[in-house]
N, C-alpha and C positions, 0 to 999 in steps of 0.2 A: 675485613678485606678492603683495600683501597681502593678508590675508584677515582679514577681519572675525569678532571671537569675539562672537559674542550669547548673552543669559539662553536658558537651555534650557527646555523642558517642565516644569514641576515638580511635577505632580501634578494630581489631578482638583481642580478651585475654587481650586488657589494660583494668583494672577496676579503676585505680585511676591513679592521677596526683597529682602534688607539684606545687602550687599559686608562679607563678617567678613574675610578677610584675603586679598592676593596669595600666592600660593606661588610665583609668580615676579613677577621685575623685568624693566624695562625692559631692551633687550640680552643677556636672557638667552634662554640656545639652549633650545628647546624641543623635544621627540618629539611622534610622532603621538600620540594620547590622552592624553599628560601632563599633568595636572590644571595650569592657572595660577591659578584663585582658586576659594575657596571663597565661597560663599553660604549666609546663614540664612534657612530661611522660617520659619512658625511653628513647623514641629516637629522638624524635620529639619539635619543641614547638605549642604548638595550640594557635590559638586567640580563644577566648568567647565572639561573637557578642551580640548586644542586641535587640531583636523580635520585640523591638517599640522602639520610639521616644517617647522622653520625657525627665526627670531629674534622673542620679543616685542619691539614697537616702540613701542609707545606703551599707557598706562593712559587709558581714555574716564571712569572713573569712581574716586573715592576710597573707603576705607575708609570703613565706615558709610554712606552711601548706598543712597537704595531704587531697586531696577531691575525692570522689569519684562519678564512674559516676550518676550525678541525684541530688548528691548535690547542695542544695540552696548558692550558693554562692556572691550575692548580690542583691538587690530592686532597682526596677527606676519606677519612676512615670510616667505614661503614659500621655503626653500632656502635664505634666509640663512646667513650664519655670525654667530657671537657674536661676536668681533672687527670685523666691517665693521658694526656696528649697534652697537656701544659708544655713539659721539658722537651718537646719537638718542637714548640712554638722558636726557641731558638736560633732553627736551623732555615726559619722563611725566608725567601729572596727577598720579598718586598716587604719595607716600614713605610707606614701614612707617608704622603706627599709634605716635605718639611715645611714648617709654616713661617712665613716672611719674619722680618727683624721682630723678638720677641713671641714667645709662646704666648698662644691663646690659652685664657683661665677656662677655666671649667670640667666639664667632666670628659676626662681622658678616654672614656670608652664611644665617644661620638667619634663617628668618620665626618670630617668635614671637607666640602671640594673646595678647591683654591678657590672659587668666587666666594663664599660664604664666609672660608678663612679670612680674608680680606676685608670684609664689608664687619663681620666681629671685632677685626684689630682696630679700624675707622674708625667703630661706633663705639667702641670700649665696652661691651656687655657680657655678660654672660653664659656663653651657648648654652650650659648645663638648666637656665631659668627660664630657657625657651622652649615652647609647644613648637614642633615642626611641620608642618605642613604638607609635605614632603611624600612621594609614595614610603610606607613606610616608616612615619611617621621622622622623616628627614628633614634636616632644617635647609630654608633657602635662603639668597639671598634676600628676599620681601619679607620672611620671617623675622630676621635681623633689621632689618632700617624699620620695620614695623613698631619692634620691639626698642629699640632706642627714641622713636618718635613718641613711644605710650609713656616712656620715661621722663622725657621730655615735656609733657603736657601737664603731669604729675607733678612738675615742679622740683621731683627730683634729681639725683646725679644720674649722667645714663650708664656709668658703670656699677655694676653690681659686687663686679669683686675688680681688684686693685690690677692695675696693668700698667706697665712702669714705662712712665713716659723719658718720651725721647729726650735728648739733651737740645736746649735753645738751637747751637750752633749745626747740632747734625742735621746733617738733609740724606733723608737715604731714596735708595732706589731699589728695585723689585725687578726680576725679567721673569715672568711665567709663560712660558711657553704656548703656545697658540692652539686650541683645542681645534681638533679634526674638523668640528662641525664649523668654528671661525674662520679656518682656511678654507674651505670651502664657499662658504657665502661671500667672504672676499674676493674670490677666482671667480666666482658666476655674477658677482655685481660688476667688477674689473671686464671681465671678458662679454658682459652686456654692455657696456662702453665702448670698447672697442673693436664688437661686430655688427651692432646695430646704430643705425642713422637714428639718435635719440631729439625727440621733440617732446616739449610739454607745452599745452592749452590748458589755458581758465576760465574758471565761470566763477560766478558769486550766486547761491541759492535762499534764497528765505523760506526760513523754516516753519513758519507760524501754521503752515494746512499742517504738517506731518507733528509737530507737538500741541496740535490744535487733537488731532485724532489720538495721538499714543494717549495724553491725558484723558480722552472721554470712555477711552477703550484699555486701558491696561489693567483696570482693576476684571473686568470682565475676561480678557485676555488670558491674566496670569491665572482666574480659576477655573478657567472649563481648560484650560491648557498644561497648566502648572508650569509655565516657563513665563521670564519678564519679557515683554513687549520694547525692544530695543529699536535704536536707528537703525542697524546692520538690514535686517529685514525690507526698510523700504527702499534702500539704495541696492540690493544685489536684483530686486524684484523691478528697479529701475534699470540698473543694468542689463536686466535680460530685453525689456524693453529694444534700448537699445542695439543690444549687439544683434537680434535680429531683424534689427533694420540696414545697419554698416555690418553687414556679416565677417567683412574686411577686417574690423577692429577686434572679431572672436578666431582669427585664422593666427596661421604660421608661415613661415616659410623654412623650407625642406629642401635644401641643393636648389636645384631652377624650377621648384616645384611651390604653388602656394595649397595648402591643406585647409580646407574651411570645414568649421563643426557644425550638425545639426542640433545639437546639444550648448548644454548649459554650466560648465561645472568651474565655479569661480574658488580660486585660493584665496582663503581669509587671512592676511599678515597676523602672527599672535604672537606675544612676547613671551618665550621661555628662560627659563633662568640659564641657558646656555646660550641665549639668542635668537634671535628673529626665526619662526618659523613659517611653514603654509599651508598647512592641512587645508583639504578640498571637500568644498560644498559640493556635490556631487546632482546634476542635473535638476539648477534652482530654476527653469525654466516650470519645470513641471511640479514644485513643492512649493505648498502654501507657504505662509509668514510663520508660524508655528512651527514646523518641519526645521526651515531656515535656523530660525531662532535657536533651536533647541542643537540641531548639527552645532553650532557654534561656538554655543555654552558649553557643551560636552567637549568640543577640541582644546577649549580654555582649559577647562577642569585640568585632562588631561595633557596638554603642555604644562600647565602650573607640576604636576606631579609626574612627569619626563615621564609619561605611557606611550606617547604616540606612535605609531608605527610606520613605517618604509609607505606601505598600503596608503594611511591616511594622507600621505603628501607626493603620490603620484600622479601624474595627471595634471590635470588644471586648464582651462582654455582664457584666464581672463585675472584678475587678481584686485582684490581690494584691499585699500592698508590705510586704515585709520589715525594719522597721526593727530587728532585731534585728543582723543585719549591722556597723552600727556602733554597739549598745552598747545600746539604747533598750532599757528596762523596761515603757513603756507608755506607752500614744497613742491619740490619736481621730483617724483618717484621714481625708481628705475625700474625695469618692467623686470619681469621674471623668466629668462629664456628657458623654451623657446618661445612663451609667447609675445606679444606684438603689443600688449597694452595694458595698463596697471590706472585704476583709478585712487585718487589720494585726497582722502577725507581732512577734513582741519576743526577746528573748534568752533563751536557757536558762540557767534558774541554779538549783542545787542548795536549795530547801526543807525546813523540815520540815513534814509533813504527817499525818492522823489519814488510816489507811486499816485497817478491820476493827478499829477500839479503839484500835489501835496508833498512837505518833509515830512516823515514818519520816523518812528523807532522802530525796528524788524530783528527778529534773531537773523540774524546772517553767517552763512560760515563758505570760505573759499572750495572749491572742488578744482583737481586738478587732471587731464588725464595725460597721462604721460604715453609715448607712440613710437613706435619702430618707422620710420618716415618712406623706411622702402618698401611698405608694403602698404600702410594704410595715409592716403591722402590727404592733407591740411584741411579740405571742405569734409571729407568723412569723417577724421577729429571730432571737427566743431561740432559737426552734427549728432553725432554721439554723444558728447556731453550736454549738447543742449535737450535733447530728449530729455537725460537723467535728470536734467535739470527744470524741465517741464512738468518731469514724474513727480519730483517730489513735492511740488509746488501745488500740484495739482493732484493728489495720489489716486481721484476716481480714474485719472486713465491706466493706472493699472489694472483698474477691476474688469474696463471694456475696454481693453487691449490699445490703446492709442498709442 
């Protein structure tokens, strides 16, 4: 019997999505729950399981395409086999998204997304000699630059199988069209530009109390906890500090109305392989360093393997975004509307510094907070980051609330 896959639920106010890739084809045998396509809404990507077992029969929609929720978006035979439904594979609307100048080598039966595509053509490897990472054992793009960089170290070539290079003279170009969740982050970072009064303040913090503790404490940390003892932890526990001191700098503004939280629930910036996203630490005012640590690690995991949900990144009164992670010295962050303030992490690097008369060497890394100007004032700025910046210097005032 055939049974009709349609767009699922997707959240509170999402009524459509953009078709990013099949993870399966036509004639292919399918499980109960087995994801057959993925969808991008704006923030998120959804898998679209399939209700039975059986054979996909046919694609109702192509790659890129908007669907909405309820739409018929593919057929599977119920009880099929993959063999008696081969010669309808034919008749599917949608073939893989076509892969830029030259076919990628490897094994035909991987679905790959245009980011990965891309980063395989770059790095000339394999996809077929690569472990995927992936829900579902899906290759990313970290998988790929991972795996040309092991090649690389090895002294060997980083192509695996032969990939036919471009001619001297040719210069080509590529247009792949803008994923849902890209146009999106671009229109809320755009339009945080041009409705809030943006200012950023800095500080310069030394790190030596907070890598003076993580060292004496992490191996203790990571086994009665079983999670790593990270920075994240001291700065959102410093920021809570803070914000409810400048309660200003945890609020919003609402039409002529300003909204202030009693709560705590800071968005952590995480990198997915479709983009920036912000899954929310959900009232870090009242959760240990452990609690913290562990929420975080877990929204990593799952950004790395596009589980995250609508749920996971609603909300938010506050945001922190690490760019120290990959390398960044310093930056003005743009905050995340609707709220008022985003604080912007950078790298630690050894300084020399004057402390009691003396030049010294200090790990030092810039903090930056970035501010909505109409609502929170240049002296509540400053003072909000100098807290953070007191906290971590000094992290016993977190334990007696200073």
């Amino acid at each position: 019997m055939a049974q009709e896959i349609k767009v699922p639920t997707l959240g509170e106010s999402v009524t459509e999505a953009t078709v990013g890739e099949w993870l399966k084809q036509a004639g292919d045998a399918v499980a109960v729950d087995e994801p057959i396509a993925s969808l991008e809404t704006d923030k998120v990507a959804v898998d679209v399981p399939s209700p039975v077992a059986g054979v996909l029969t046919e694609h109702r929609v192509a790659v890129g395409d908007t669907v909405e929720v309820g739409a018929i978006i593919a057929v599977v035979e119920e009880g099929a086999s993959a063999s008696a439904a081969k010669p309808a594979a034919a008749a599917k609307v949608d073939a893989p998204a076509p892969a830029a100048s030259g076919d990628v080598a490897g094994d035909a039966s991987q679905t790959l997304s245009p980011a990965v595509r891309r980063a395989v053509l770059e790095h000339g490897v394999d996809p077929s000699t690569i472990k995927g990472s992936g829900k579902d054992g899906r290759l990313t793009k970290e998988d790929v630059v991972a795996a040309a960089k092991a090649k690389q170290s090895e002294g060997g070539d980083t192509a695996t199988a032969p990939v036919a290079a471009a001619p001297a003279t040719t210069r080509n170009e590529e247009r792949v069209k803008m994923t849902r969740m890209r146009q999106t982050i671009a229109k809320r970072l755009k339009g945080a530009q041009d409705n809030a009064a943006l200012l950023t303040t800095f500080n310069d913090v030394d790190m030596s109390a907070v890598i003076e503790a993580r060292n004496k404490y992490k191996d203790l940390f990571a086994k009665k906890h079983d999670i790593r003892l990270g920075f994240m932890g001291f700065f959102a526990k410093a920021a809570c500090l803070a914000l409810k001191d400048v309660p200003a700098v945890n609020a919003y503004i609402e039409g002529d109305e300003i909204v202030y939280h009693d709560y705590v629930d800071i968005s952590v910036a995480v990198s997915a392989p479709n983009g920036l996203v912000v899954p929310v630490v959900r009232d870090c005012d009242k959760k240990g360093f452990a609690r913290i640590e562990q929420d975080i690690a877990d929204f990593g995991q799952s950004a790395k393997e596009g589980t995250l949900t609508m749920a996971d990144m609603t909300g938010g009164t506050f945001t922190i975004s690490n760019g120290g992670v990959f390398g960044s010295l310093m930056s003005t962050p743009i905050i995340n509307p609707p709220q008022s303030a985003v604080l912007g992490l950078h790298r630690i690097e050894d300084r020399p510094v004057v402390v009691n008369g003396e030049i010294v060497i200090r790990p030092m890394m810039y903090i930056a907070l970035s501010y909505d100007h109409r609502l929170i004032d240049g002296r509540e700025a400053v003072t909000a980051l100098k807290i953070i910046k007191e906290a971590i210097e000094d992290p016993t005032r977190m334990l007696i609330d200073l």
